[in-house]
C-alpha positions in Angstrom: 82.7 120.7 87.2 86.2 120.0 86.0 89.2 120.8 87.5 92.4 120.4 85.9 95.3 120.3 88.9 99.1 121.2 88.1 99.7 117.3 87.9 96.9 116.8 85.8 97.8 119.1 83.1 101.9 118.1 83.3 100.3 114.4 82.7 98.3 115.6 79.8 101.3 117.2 78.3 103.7 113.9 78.9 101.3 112.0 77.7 100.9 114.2 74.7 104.3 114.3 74.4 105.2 110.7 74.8 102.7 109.9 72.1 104.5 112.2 69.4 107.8 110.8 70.5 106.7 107.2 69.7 105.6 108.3 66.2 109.0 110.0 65.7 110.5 106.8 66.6 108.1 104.6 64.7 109.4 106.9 61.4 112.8 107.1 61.8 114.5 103.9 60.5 117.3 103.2 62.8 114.6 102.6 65.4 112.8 99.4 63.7 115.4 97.2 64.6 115.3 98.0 68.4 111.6 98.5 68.6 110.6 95.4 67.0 113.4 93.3 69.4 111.5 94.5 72.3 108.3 93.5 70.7 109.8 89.8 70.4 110.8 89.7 74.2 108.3 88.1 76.3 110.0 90.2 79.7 109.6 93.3 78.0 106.1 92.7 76.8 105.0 91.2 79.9 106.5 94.1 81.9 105.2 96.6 79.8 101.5 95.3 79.9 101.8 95.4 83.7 103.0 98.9 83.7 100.0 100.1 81.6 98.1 98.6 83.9 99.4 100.6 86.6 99.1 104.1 83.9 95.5 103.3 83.3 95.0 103.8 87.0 97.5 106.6 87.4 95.3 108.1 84.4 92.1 107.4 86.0 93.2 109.2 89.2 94.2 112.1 87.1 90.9 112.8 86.1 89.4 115.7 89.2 86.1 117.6 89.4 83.7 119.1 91.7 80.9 116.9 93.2 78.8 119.7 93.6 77.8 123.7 94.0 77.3 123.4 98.0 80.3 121.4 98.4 82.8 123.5 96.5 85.4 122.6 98.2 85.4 118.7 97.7 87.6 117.9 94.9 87.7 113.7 93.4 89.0 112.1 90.5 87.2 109.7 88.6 88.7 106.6 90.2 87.7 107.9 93.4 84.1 108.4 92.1 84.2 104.6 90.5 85.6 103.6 93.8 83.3 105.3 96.2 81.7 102.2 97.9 84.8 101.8 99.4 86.1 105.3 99.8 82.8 105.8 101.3 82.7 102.9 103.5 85.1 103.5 107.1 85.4 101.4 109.9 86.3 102.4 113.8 89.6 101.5 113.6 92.0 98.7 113.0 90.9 95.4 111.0 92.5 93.0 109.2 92.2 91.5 105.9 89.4 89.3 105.1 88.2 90.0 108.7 84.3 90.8 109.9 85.4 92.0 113.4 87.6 94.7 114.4 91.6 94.0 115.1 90.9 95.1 118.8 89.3 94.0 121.7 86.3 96.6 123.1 83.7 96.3 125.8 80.5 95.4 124.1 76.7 95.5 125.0 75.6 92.0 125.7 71.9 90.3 126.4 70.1 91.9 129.4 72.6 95.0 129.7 75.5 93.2 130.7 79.1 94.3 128.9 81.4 91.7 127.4 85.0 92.4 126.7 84.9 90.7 123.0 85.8 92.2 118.9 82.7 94.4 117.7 81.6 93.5 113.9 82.7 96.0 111.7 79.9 98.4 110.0 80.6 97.7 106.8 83.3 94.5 106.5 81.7 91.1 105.7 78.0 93.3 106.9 75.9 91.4 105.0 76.8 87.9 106.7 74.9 86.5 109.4 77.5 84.3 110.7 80.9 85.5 110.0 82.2 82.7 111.7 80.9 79.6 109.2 80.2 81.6 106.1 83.4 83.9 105.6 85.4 80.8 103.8 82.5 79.9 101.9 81.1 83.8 100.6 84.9 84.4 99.7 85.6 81.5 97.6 82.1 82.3 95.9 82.6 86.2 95.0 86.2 84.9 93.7 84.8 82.7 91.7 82.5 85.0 90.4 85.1 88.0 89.7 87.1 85.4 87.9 84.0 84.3 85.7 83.4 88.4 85.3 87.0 88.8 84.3 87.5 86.2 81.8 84.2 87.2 80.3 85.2 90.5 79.8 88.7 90.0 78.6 88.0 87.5 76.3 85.1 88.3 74.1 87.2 91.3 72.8 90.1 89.3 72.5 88.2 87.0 70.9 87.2 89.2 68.3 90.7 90.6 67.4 92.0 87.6 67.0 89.4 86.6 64.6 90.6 89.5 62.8 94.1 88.4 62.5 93.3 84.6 61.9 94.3 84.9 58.2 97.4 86.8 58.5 100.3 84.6 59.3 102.7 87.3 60.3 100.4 89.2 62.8 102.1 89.5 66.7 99.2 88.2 68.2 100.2 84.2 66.8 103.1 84.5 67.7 104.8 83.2 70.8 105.4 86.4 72.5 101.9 88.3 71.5 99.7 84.6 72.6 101.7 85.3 76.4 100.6 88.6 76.6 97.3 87.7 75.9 97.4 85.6 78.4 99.2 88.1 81.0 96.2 90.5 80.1 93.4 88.1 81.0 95.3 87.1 84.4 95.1 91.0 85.0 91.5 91.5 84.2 90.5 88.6 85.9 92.9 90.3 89.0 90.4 93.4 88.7 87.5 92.4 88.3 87.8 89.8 91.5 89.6 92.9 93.4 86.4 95.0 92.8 84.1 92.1 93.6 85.5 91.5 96.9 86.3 94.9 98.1 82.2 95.3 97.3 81.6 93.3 100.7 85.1 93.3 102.4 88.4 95.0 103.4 90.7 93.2 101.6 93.5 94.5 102.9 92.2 95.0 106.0 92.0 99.1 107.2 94.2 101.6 109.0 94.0 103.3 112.3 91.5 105.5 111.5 89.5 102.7 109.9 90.3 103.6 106.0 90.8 100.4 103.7 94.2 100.0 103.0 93.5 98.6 99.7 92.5 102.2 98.2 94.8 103.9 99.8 97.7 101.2 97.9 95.6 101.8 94.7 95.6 105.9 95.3 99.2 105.7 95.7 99.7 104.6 92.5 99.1 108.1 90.8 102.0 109.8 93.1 104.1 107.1 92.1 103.6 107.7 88.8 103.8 111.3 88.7 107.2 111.2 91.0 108.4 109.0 88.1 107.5 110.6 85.4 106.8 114.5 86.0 110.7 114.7 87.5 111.8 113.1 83.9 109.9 115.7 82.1 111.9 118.4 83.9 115.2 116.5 83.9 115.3 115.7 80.5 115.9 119.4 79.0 118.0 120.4 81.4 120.4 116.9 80.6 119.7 117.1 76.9 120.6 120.8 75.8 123.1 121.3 78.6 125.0 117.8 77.7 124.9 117.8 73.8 126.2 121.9 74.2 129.2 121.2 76.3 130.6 118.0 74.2 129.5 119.7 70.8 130.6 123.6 71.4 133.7 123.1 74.1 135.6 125.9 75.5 134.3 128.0 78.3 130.7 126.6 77.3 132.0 123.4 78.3 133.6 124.8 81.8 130.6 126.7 82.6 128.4 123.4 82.3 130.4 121.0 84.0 131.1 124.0 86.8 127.4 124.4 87.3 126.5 120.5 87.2 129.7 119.7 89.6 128.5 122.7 91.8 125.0 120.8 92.3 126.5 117.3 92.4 128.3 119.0 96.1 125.4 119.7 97.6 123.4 117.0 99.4 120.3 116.6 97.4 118.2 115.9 100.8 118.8 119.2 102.0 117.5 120.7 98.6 114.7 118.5 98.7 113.8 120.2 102.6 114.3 123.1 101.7 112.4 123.3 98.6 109.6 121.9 100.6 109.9 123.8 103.2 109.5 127.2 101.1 106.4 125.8 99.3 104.8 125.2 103.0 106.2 129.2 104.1 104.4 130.2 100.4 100.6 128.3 101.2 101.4 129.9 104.8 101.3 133.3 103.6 98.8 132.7 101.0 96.1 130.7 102.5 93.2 132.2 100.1 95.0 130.7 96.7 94.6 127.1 98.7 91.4 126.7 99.9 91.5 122.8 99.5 93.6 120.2 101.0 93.9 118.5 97.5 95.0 121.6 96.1 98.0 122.0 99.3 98.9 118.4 98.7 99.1 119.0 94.7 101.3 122.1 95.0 103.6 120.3 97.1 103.9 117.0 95.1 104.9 119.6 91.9 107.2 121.2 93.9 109.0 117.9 95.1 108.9 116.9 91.1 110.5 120.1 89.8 113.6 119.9 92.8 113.8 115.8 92.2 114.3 117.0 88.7 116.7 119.7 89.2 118.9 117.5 91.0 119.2 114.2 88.8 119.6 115.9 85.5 123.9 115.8 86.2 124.2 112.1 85.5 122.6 112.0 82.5 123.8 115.1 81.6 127.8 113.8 82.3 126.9 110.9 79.4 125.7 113.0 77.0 128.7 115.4 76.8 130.9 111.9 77.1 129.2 110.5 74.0 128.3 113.7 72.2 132.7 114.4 72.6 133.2 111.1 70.5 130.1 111.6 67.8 131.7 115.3 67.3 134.6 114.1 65.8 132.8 111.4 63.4 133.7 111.6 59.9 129.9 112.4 59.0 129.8 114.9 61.4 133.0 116.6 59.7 131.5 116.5 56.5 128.5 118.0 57.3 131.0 120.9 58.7 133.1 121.0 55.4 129.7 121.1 53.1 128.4 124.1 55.4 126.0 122.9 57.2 124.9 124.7 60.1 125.8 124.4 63.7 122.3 123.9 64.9 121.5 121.5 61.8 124.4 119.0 62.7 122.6 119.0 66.3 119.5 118.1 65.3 120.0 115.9 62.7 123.5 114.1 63.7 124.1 114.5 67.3 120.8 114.0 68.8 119.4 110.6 66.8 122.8 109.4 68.0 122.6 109.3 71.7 118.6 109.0 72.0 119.5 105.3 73.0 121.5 107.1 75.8 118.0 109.0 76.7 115.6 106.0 76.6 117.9 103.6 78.6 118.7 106.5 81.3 114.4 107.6 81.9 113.5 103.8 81.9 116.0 103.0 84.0 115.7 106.5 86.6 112.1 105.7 86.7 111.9 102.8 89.1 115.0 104.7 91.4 112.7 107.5 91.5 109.6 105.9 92.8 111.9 104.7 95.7 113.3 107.7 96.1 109.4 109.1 96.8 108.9 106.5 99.1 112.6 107.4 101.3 111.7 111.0 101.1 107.7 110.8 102.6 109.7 108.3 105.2 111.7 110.9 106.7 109.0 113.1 106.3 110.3 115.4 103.4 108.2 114.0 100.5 104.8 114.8 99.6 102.2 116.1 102.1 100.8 113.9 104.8 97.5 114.0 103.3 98.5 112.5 99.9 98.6 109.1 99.3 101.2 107.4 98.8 104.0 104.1 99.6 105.8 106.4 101.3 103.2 107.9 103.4 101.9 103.7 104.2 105.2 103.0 105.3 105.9 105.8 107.5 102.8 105.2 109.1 103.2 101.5 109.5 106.4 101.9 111.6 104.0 102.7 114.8 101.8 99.9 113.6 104.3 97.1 113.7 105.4 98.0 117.2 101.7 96.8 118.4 101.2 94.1 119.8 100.0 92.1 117.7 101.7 93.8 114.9 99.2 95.6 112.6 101.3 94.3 109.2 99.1 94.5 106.3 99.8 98.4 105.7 103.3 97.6 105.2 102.6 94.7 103.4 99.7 96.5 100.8 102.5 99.4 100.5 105.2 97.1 99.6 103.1 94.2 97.3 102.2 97.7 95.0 105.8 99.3 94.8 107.2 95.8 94.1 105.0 94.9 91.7 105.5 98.2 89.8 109.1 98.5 90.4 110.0 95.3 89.4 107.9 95.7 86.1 109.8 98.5 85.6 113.3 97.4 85.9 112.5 94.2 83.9 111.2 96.7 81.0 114.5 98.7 81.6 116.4 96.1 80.9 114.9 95.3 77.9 115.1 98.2 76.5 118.4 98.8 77.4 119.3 95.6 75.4 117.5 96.3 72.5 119.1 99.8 72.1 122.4 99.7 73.1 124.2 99.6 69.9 127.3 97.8 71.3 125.1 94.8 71.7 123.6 95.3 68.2 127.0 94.8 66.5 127.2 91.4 68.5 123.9 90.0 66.9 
């Protein structure tokens, strides 16, 4: 049975809402020029393919129903169902990556009752070989091999086909430079997959945690919370920055002091002592309501929205700040006086002169706030403030991982798995960023 979670449905509706805002920006024509220079840059498009990557699996993980009647309670997304043999599949405790034996020595059952102090085999790790010891190199190399074969297969037969459909037209993105290296980026990444799912089949990876869960899905799970963090605070911080900036540089007067009164009023206040005690009011509310969450995914849900909506409330200011800067010099434009002199209405002049003009403002601010944000979520769940303990996330790994690394030996691979992910999505993000802060600043358009 379905089962559409707060997060699910705020997706839905960003995603919805994203998808109109590119058509907007696709019909408007002061937008070509920009769009189609970030369609030439191989960073951007790289970047960009990477972070759909990363949405595909948010999206997937966004996805939640009921197994079953008996087992109400039990809530999974669809990734979770697709990734079940090794959701399903936990160890003792501690192992590392790649490994058939546990991370920890143990007193094990030996010939003739005897007990040898020696690392058990896991249950499930590397099971299925006889002799870890001379076939681990050799069974890894060959499942490699064969999730490379799987994901070239796959990527290329339908890229194959488009470009057969494009062959004739000597204009088409594809032959060109930049849309031939993101062909190229996308096979790397499905060939990536497909060897991650063949190997995670038969081993850990990325070895498991304490309680013997495979790091690997738990990086993979985080993905969705960084997502959301990123983009569910944007959706809330957007209104607030747009109306509330474009008002006080358009209208002036005591509209203007009552703007920048409230905005400097929240700028005073330490935003980690919102964030606490935001989250600690959500916590007092499923306290004293324990029959509206019954699940744990529910809890964990409520407080990840929560989070959102206060990360939102307090980083709407700066981008507010710009737009009353810029919308101060557009309101004294000559077109802008025209439009005044002919008649026009207040809230016309708004929507069809002010706003167009300082949408590069917008798109440069959320692509570059996304990345800080997903940082931000990983600092907050450090110091315990951020989303629940049970959700996964970066934050969550590397809070857990400070125990881990003052073992001895030091258990690193959680860390490492937590930080590999946020990189690698962070990074994409910033290169994107800058891209698209390139392509639509108009200060560097009058330089081309």
């Amino acid at each position: 049975m379905m089962v559409v979670l707060w997060t699910d449905a705020l997706i839905y509706l960003l995603l919805i809402s994203g998808s109109g805002f590119w058509l907007y920006m696709r019909g408007r024509a002061t937008m070509q020029r920009p769009i189609r220079k970030v369609g030439r840059s191989k960073t951007g498009m790289v970047s960009l393919t990477v972070l759909l990557l990363f949405v595909c699996i948010g999206l997937l993980d966004s996805i939640h129903f009921r197994t079953d009647e008996e087992r109400s309670n039990e809530i999974i997304s669809l990734l979770d169902y697709w990734a079940s043999p090794i959701r399903q599949k936990s160890e003792k405790t501690y192992s590392a990556p790649f490994s058939a034996y546990l991370f920890g020595k143990e007193l094990m059952a030996a010939d003739e009752g005897k007990q040898v102090w020696g690392y058990p085999r896991l249950k499930h790790g590397a099971a299925h070989l006889a002799d870890p010891d001379s076939e681990l190199a050799d069974d890894v190399l060959i499942k490699t091999l064969t999730g490379l074969a799987e994901g070239l297969v796959f990527s290329l037969l339908p890229l194959g086909l488009l470009w057969l459909l494009v062959r004739k037209r000597e204009d088409a993105w594809l032959k060109q430079s930049t849309g031939k290296t993101v062909i190229a980026v996308v096979v790397v990444l499905i060939s990536v997959v497909f060897t991650a799912i063949e190997l995670s089949a038969h081993y850990h990876i990325l070895g498991t945690d304490k309680v013997g869960e495979d790091v690997f899905y738990q990086a993979v799970k985080s993905i969705r919370t960084g997502l959301v963090i990123g983009t569910l605070t944007t959706l809330v911080m957007l209104p607030l920055a747009i109306v509330f900036g474009i008002l006080a540089g358009f209208f002036h007067g005591w509209l203007d002091d009552v703007i920048q009164y409230i905005y400097t009023t929240l700028n005073s206040v330490p935003g980690v002592l919102l964030i606490a005690a935001s989250i600690l009011m959500v916590q007092v509310y499923m306290a004293n309501h324990p029959d509206d969450f019954t699940s744990l995914i529910v809890r964990a849900d409520m407080r990840l929205l929560f989070l959102c909506l206060i990360l939102g409330v307090t980083s709407w200011t700066g981008l507010c700040r710009m737009l009353r800067a810029e919308t101060l010099k557009l309101r004294e434009m000559e077109y802008v006086q025209a439009a005044r002199a002919l008649g026009v209405k207040q809230g016309m002049i708004l929507y069809k002169h002010i706003l167009p003009n300082v949408m590069h403002i917008i798109i440069i601010s959320v692509v570059l706030d996304f990345s800080s944000l997903v940082l931000a979520e990983a600092v907050l769940s450090y110091i315990n403030i951020g989303v629940d303990p049970t959700t996964y996330s970066w934050g969550n790994m590397i809070n857990g991982a400070r125990l881990e690394m003052a073992r001895e030996p030091a258990v690193w691979w959680s860390l490492a798995a937590a930080f590999l992910f946020m990189f690698t999505l962070v990074l994409a993000a910033n290169l994107f960023a800058d891209t698209v802060r390139d392509a639509f600043d108009p200060r560097r358009a009058e330089h081309e």
